[in-house]
C-alpha positions as CSV (number, residue, x, y, z in Angstrom):
1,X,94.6,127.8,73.3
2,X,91.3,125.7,73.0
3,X,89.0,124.7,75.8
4,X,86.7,122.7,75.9
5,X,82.9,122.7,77.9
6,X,83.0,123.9,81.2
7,X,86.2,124.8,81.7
8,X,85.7,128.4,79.9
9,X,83.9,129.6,82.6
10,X,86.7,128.8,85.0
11,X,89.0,129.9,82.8
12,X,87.6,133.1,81.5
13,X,88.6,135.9,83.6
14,X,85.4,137.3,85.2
15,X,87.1,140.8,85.4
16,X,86.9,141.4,81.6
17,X,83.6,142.0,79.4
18,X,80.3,140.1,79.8
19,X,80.5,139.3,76.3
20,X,83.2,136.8,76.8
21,X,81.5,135.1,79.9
22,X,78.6,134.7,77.6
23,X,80.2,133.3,75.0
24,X,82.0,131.1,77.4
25,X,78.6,129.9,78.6
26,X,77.1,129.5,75.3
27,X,79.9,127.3,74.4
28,X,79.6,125.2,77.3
29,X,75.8,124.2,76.8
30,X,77.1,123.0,73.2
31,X,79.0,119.6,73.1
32,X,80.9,120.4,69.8
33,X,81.8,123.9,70.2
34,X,85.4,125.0,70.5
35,X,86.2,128.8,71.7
36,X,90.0,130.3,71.7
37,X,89.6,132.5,74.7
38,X,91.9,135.2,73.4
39,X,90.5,138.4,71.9
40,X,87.2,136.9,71.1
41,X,83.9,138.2,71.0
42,X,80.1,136.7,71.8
43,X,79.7,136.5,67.9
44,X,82.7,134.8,66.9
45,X,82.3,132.3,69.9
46,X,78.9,131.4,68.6
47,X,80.2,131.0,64.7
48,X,82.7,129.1,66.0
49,X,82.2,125.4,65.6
50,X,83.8,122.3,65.4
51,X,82.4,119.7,63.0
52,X,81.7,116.4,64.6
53,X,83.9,113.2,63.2
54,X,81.9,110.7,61.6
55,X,81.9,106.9,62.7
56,X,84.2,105.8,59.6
57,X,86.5,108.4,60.5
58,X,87.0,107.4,64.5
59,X,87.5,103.8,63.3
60,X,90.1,105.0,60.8
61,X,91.9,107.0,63.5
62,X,91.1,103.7,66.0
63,X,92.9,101.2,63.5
64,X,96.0,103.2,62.2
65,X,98.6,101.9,64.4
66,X,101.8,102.9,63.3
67,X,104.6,99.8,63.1
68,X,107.1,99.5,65.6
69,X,111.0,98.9,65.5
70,X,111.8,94.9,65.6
71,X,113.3,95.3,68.9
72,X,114.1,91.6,71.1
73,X,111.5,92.0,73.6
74,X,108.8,92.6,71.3
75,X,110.0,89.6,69.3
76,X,109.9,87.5,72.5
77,X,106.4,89.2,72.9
78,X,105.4,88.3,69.3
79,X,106.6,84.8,69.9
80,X,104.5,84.0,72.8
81,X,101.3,85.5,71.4
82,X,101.7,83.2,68.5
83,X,102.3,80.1,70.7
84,X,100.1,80.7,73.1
85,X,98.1,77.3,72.6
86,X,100.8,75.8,74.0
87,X,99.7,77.5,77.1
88,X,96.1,77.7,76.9
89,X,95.6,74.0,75.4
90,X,91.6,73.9,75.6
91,X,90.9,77.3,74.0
92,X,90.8,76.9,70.1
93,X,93.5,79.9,68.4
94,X,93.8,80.2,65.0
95,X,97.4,80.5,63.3
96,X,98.0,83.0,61.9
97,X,101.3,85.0,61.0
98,X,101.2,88.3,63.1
99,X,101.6,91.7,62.1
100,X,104.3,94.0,63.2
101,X,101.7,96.9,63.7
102,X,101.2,96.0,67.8
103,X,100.8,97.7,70.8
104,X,101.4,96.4,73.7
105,X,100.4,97.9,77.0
106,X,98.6,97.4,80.3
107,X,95.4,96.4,80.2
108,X,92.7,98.7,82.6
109,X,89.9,96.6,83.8
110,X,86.3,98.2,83.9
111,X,84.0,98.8,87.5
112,X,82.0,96.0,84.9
113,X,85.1,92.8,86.1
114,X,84.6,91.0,89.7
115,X,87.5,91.7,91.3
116,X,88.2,87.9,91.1
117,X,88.7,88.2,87.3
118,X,91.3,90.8,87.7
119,X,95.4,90.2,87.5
120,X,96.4,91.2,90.6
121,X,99.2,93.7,91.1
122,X,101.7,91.4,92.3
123,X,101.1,89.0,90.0
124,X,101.8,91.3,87.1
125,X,104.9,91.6,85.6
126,X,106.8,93.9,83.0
127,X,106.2,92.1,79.6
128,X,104.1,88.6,78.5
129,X,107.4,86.5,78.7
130,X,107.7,87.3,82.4
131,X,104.4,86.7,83.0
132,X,104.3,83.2,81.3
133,X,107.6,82.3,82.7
134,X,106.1,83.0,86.0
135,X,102.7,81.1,85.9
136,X,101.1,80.1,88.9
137,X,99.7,77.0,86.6
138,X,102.3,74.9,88.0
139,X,101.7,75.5,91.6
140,X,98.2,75.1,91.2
141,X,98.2,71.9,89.4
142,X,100.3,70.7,92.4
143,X,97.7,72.3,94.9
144,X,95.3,70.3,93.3
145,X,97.0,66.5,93.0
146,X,98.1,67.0,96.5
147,X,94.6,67.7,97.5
148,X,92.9,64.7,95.4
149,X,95.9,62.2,97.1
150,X,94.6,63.6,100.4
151,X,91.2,63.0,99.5
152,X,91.5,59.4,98.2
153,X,93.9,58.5,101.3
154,X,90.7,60.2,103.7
155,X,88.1,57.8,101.7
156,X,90.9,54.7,102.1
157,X,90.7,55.1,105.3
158,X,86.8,55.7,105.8
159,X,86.5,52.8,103.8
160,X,88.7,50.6,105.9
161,X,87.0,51.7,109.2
162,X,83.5,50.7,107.6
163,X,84.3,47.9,106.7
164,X,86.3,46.7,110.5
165,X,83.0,47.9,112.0
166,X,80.8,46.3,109.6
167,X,78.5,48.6,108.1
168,X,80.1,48.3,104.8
169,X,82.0,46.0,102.6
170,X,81.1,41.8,102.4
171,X,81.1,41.0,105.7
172,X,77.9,42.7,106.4
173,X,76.1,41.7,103.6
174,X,76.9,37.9,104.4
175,X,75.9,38.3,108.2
176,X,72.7,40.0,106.7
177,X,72.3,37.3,103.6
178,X,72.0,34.6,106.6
C-alpha cells in the first residue's frame, strides 16, 4: 500500500518505532517520494523514490484515449458534433471526418466562469441530442420578436399621439413655416 504526502503521518501508527514516524515525515516534506508503510525502516523510506514523469510523457498518457464500441447513442452524439453548424450558424467549424477515439462526459466548470456562463442544472440533459432537441433557441427567438412587435406598436402609437398634439410630424412644421 502506497501513500502519498501527509497522509503517512495519519496513517502511521504512532505506537510503533520512531523510525517510521520519521520516515513518514521525511516523506512528506518531499513531493515525489512514495513510502509503503509495511515493515519499513528510516533508510529505506529515504532511498525510496519515485521518479518524476516528464512533460512528453503526461501528454502521451493525456492523448491515449482508447476507442469506444459504435454503440447508437454515440453515433447520434457523433452526428450532432459534426453538424453542429447547423446549429451554431455564425461560428466558423471546420469539416472534418471524426474520430471514433471520443469521450464524452460532463463538463465541470472552473470558480474562473460567471455563473451566467454556466449550463444550468435543469437545463442539462443526458446526452448532446437531448440537449439540442431541447434548445431554448426557439423560445428565445420568440421572446425577442414578441418584444420588438411590442416595441414598434409603443413607438406607433407615440408617434400618432405627437403628431394629434402637434409637436411632431407636418402639421407643426407648416404652422411653424408660416
Amino acid at each position: 500500500m502506497e501513500i502519498y504526502g501527509f497522509d503517512l503521518v495519519r496513517e502511521a501508527d504512532l505506537t510503533k518505532n520512531r523510525t517510521m514516524i520519521s520516515a513518514a515525515a521525511q516523506a512528506a516534506l518531499d513531493r515525489y517520494s512514495v513510502v509503503p508503510l509495511k515493515n519499513t525502516t528510516w533508510k529505506q523510506a529515504t532511498q525510496y523514490k519515485q521518479a518524476p514523469q516528464s512533460d512528453f510523457e503526461k501528454q502521451k498518457e493525456y492523448f491515449a484515449i482508447k476507442e469506444k464500441e459504435m454503440t447508437n447513442e454515440l453515433k447520434a452524439e457523433l452526428m450532432a458534433v459534426q453538424l453542429r453548424h447547423t446549429t451554431h450558424k455564425n461560428a466558423f467549424q471546420v469539416d472534418e471526418k471524426l474520430d471514433t477515439k471520443v469521450q464524452f462526459g460532463r463538463i465541470i466548470e472552473g470558480p474562473s466562469q460567471f455563473y451566467s456562463q454556466r449550463l444550468k442544472r435543469k437545463d442539462r440533459k443526458n446526452s448532446m441530442v437531448d440537449q439540442l432537441l431541447d434548445n431554448n433557441d426557439d423560445k428565445m427567438k420568440a421572446k425577442l420578436q414578441e418584444m420588438h412587435a411590442r416595441e414598434k406598436e409603443e413607438r406607433i402609437t407615440r408617434y400618432k399621439t405627437q403628431v394629434q398634439t402637434g409637436r411632431k410630424g407636418r402639421k407643426h412644421y407648416k404652422d411653424a413655416k408660416k
